[in-house]
C-alpha positions in Angstrom: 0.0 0.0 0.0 1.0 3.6 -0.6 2.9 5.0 2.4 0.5 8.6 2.1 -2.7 6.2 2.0 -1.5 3.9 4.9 -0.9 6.9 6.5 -4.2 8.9 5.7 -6.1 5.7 6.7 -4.1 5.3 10.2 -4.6 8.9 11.0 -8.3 8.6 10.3 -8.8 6.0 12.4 -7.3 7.6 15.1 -9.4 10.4 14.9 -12.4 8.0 15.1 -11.2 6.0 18.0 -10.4 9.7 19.7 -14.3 10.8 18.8 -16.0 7.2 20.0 -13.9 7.8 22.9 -15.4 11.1 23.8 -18.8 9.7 23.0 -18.3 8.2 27.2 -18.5 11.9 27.8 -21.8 12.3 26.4 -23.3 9.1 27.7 -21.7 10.5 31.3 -24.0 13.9 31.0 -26.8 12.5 29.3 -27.2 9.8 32.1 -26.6 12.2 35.3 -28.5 14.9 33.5 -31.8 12.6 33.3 -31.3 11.2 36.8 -31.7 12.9 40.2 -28.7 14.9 41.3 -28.1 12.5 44.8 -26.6 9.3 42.2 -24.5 11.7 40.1 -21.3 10.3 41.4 -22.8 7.0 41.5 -23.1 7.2 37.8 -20.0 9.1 36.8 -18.1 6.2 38.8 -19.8 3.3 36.7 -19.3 5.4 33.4 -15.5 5.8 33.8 -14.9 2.5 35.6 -16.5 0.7 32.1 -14.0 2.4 29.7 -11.0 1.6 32.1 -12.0 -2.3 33.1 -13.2 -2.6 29.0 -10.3 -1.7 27.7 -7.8 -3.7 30.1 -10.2 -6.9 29.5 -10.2 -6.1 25.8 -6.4 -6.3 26.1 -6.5 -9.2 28.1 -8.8 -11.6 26.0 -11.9 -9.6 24.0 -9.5 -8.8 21.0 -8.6 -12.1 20.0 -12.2 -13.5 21.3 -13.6 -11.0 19.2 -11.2 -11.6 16.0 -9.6 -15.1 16.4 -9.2 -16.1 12.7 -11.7 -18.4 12.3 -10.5 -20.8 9.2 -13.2 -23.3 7.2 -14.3 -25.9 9.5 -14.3 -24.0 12.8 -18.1 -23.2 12.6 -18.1 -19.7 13.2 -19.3 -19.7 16.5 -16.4 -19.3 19.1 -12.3 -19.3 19.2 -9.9 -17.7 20.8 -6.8 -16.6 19.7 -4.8 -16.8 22.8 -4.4 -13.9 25.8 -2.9 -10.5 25.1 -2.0 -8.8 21.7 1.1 -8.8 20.0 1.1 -6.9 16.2 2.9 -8.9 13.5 6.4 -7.9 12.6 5.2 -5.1 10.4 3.1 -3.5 12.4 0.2 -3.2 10.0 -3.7 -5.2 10.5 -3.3 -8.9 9.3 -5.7 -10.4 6.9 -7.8 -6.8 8.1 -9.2 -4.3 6.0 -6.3 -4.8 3.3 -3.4 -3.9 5.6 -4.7 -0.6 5.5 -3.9 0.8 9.3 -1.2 -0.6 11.7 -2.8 -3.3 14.3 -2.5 -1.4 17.5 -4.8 1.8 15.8 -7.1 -1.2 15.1 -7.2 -3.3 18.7 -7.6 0.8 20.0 -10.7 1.4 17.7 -12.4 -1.9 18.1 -11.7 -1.4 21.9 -13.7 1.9 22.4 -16.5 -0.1 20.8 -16.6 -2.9 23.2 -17.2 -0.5 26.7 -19.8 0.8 24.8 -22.2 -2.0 24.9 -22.1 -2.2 28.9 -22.6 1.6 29.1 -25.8 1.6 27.7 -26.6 -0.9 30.5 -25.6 2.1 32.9 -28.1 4.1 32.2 -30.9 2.1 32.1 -29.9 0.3 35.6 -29.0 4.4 37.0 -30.4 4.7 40.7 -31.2 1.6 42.5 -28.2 -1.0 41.7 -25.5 -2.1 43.8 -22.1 -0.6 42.2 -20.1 -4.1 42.6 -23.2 -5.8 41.4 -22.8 -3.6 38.6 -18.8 -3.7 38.4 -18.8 -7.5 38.3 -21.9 -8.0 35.7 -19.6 -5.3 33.5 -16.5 -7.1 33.3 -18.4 -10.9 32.9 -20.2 -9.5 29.6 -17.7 -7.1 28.4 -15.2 -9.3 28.9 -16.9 -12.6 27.3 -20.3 -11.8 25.4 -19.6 -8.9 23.9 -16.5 -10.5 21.8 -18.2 -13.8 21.2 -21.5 -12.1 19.5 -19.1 -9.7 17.3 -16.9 -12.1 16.2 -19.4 -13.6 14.7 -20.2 -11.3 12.5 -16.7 -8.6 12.5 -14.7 -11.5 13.3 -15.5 -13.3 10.5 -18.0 -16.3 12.1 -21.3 -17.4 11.3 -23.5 -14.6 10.8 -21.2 -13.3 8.4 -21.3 -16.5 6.7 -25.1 -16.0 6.1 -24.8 -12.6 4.5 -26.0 -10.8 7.8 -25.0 -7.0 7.8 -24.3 -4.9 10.3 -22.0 -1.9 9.2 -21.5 -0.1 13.0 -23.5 -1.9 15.3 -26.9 -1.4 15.4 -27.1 -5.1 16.7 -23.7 -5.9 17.4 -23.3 -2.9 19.9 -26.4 -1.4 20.8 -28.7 -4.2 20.6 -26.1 -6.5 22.9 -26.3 -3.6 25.4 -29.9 -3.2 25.1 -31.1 -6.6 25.5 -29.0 -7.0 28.5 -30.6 -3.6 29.4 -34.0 -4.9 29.1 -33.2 -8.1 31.5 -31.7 -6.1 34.3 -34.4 -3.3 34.8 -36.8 -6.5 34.9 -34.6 -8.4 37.9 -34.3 -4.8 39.0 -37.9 -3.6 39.8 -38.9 -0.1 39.3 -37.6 2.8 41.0 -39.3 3.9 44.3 -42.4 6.2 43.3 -41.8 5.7 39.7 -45.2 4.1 39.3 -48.5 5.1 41.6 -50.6 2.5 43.2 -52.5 2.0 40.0 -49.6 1.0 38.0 -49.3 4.7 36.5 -46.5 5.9 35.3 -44.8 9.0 37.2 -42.5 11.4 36.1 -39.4 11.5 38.3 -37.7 14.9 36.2 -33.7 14.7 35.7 -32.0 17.1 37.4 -30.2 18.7 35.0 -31.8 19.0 31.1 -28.9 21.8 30.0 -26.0 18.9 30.8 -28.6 15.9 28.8 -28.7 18.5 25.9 -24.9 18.7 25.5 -24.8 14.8 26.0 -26.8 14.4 23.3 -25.0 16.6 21.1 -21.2 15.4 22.3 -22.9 11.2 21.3 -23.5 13.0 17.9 -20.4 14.4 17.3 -18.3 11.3 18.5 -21.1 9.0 15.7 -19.0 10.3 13.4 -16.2 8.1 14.6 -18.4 5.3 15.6 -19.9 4.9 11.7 -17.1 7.0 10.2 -14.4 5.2 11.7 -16.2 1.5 10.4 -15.5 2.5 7.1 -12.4 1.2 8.3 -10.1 3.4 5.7 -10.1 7.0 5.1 -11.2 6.6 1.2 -13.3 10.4 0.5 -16.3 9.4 -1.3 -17.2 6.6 1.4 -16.7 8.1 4.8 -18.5 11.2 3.3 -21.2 9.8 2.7 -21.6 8.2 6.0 -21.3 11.2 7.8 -23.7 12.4 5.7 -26.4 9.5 6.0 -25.3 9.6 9.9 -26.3 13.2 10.0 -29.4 13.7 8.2 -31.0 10.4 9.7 -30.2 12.2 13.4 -32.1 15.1 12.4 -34.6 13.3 11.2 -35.2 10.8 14.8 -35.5 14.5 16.2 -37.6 16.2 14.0 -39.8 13.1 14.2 -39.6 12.2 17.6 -40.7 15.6 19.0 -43.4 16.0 16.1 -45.5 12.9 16.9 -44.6 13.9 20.6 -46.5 17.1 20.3 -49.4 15.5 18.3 -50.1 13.0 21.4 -49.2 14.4 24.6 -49.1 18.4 23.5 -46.0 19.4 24.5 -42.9 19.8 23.2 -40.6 17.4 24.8 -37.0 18.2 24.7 -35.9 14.5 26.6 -38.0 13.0 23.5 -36.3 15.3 20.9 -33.0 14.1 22.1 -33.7 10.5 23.0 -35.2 11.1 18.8 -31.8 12.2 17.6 -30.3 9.5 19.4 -32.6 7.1 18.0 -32.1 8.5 14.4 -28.3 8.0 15.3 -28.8 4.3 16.6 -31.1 3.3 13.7 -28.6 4.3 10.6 -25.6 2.7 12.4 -26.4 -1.0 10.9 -26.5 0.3 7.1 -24.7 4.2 7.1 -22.6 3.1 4.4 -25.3 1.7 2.2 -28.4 4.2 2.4 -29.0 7.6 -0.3 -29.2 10.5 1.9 -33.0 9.7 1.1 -32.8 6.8 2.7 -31.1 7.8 5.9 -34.0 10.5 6.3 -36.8 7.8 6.1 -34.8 5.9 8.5 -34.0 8.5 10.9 -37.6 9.8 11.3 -39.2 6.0 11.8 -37.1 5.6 14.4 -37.6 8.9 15.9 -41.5 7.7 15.9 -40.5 4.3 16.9 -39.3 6.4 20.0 -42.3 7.6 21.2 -44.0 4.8 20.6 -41.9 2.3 22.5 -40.8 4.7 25.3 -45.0 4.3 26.2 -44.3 0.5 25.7 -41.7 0.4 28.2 -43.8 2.4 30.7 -47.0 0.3 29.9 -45.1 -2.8 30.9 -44.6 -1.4 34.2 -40.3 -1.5 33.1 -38.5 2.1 34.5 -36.0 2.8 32.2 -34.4 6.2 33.5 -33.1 7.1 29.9 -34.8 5.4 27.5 -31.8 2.5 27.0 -34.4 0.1 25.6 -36.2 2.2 23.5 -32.7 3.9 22.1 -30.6 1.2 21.4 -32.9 -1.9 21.3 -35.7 -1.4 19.8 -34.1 1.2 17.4 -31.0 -1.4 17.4 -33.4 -4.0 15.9 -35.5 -1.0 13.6 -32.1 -0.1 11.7 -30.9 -3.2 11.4 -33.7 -4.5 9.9 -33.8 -1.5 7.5 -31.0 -2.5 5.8 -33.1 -5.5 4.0 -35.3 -2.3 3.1 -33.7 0.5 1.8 -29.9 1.1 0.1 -28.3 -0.9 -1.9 -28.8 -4.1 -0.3 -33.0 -4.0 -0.2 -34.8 -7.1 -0.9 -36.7 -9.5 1.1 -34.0 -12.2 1.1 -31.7 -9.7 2.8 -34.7 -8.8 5.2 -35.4 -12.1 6.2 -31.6 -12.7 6.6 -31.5 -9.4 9.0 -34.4 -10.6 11.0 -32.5 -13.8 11.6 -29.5 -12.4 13.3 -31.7 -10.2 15.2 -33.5 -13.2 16.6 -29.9 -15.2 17.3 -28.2 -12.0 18.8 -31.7 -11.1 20.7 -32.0 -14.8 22.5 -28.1 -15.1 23.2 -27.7 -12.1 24.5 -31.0 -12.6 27.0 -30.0 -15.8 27.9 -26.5 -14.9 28.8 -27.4 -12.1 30.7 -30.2 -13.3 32.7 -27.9 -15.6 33.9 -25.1 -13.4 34.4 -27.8 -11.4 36.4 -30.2 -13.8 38.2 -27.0 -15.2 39.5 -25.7 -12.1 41.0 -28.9 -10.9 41.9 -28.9 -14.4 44.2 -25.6 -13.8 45.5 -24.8 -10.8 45.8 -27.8 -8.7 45.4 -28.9 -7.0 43.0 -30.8 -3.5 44.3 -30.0 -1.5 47.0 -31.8 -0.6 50.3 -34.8 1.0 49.9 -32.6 3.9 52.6 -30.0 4.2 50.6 -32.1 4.5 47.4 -34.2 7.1 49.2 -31.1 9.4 50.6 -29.1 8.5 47.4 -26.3 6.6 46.5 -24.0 9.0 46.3 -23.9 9.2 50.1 -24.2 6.1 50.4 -21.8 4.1 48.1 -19.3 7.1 47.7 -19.5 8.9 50.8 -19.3 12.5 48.8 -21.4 14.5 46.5 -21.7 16.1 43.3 -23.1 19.2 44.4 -22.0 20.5 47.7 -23.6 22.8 49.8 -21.9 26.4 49.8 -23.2 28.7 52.4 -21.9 32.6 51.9 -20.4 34.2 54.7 -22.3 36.5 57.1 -19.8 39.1 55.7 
């Protein structure tokens, strides 16, 4: 490869992994800033222990879990390529996207990926579970299921076999973190005061909308290294474009999140509008690369409906979801990838149909694995903290400090 083009590529990919990196930023804010101000260390502390314990157990084992050169014969289903990394003599990716970027830009890249999937677990859980409970669940499926359901699609296994598609990780990322979502807020239980003696939903408001806002808005920026950066090479007329289908289908999860949001509960939500943009975001990631900017708005402003619509679901089965986890990167997760089989260049029924298949297969792996992950601890450990320390907050309780001090002025 041409020295200027390997270089071009490796600096590109930096940039991405520098950008999904700062995306931990916005999930931080957006999660304290829709929670209650008295578990704002509580999440800040599960937010930055996830990107330092995923990375060090991406090191250790996910890498080579998650790409461990599966050869014809193996199945596709699980191999490991031994503990640690160590780059081949010259330095560049092996049998990996042509050579095109050395091997440590590429564990680095794939590694902000893999912390990712756990975070989305953060916020949903935010307020009632036990931080170890939390810290060992983290490093069981970061460490193990995370790697095993991407390599078999990135890694080369099964899935990709079959033709399944999944360009960022619409299912690969945010559906493994959202199906795990969806089981722990069930073992969970709702928040106290969440939902009224008739089973009706209450509002417990965030205590701080301005820092959810620039959450929102940081996650956007850093999508354009989480789908830019899965180009996986710096060639122009590609990663353009996926910016650009990133982009326009955001807007459009906004635009149509807070319209049909208006139209039902006649307001103008700002938590939906976001949640919309992040839906939009979510819902392009499985075919960016693929779609007409056409295409990325129809997709962006069904998912910004599919919002709404399944944030009321998750209320109407009685499930508290503090941020909107499920609705974001599940159910969205499962809209986008599924769209792929619809619009862009790959449309047709027999891509659908192959799509709704690795859904299913992801979907009842990743359940199964994490209910037992969960149940387990749940039955061991605990789960949920007292009903006292959920009351006065776990801030005070697990951290013994808070985020907001109180400052009294001086008589003088």
């Amino acid at each position: 490869m041409d020295a200027g083009l390997f270089t071009a590529n490796n600096v590109w990919m930096m940039l991405c992994t520098a950008l999904v990196f700062f995306m931990h930023l916005g999930f931080s804010l957006l999660e304290i800033g829709l929670t209650r101000q008295k578990n704002t260390i509580n999440i800040l502390f599960k937010n930055v222990f996830i990107i330092c314990v995923g990375l060090l157990l991406y090191y250790i084992g996910g890498f080579n879990l998650m790409y461990p050169g599966f050869e014809d014969g193996d199945g596709g289903f699980l191999k490991f390529a031994g503990f640690g990394i160590d780059a081949p003599a010259n330095g560049m990716t092996a049998d990996y996207a042509g050579g095109g970027y050395t091997w440590w830009t590429d564990f680095l890249f794939q590694g902000m990926f893999a912390a990712t999937a756990a975070t989305i677990v953060s916020g949903a859980v935010a307020e009632r579970i036990k931080l170890t409970s939390f810290m060992v669940f983290v490093v069981i499926y970061v460490g193990l299921v995370y790697p095993i359901v991407g390599a078999w699609k990135w890694g080369g296994g099964f899935l990709d076999g079959m033709g399944f598609y999944d360009f960022a990780g619409s299912t690969l990322v945010h559906g493994v973190g959202g199906w795990a979502a969806l089981v722990a807020i069930w073992l969970l239980g709702a928040r106290i005061g969440k939902f009224d003696e008739n089973g009706k939903p209450q509002v417990i408001a965030g205590h701080n909308i301005p820092l959810a806002t620039a959450g929102v808005l940081i996650l956007w920026l850093g999508w354009f290294g989480f789908n830019g950066g899965s180009v996986l090479s710096a060639d122009p007329a590609l990663t353009s474009l996926t910016l650009v289908t990133t982009c326009l289908a955001a807007a459009a999860g906004g635009v149509g999140a807070f319209i049909l949001s208006q139209i039902l509960y006649k307001n103008f939500d700002l938590t939906m509008f976001l949640n919309g943009i992040l839906g939009g975001l979510v819902g392009i990631t499985a075919g960016a690369d693929q779609m007409s900017p056409n295409d990325a708005i129809a997709i962006g402003a069904i998912a910004g409906i599919v919002i709404v619509l399944a944030v009321a679901l998750v209320d109407k089965l009685k499930l508290d979801d503090p941020v909107g986890a499920v609705a974001v990167h599940l159910i969205c997760g499962i809209w986008g990838t599924l769209a792929v089989g619809i619009f862009g260049a790959m449309a047709s029924m027999e891509q659908f149909l192959t799509q709704l298949t690795g859904v299913a297969i992801v979907g009842a792996f990743c359940l199964t694995t994490s209910f037992i992950i969960l149940f387990t601890i749940k039955k061991t450990m605990g789960l949920r903290v007292s009903e006292k320390e959920e009351v006065e907050g776990l801030d005070e309780h697990e951290h013994g400090m808070s985020a907001y001090p109180d400052y009294r002025l001086n008589d003088h």
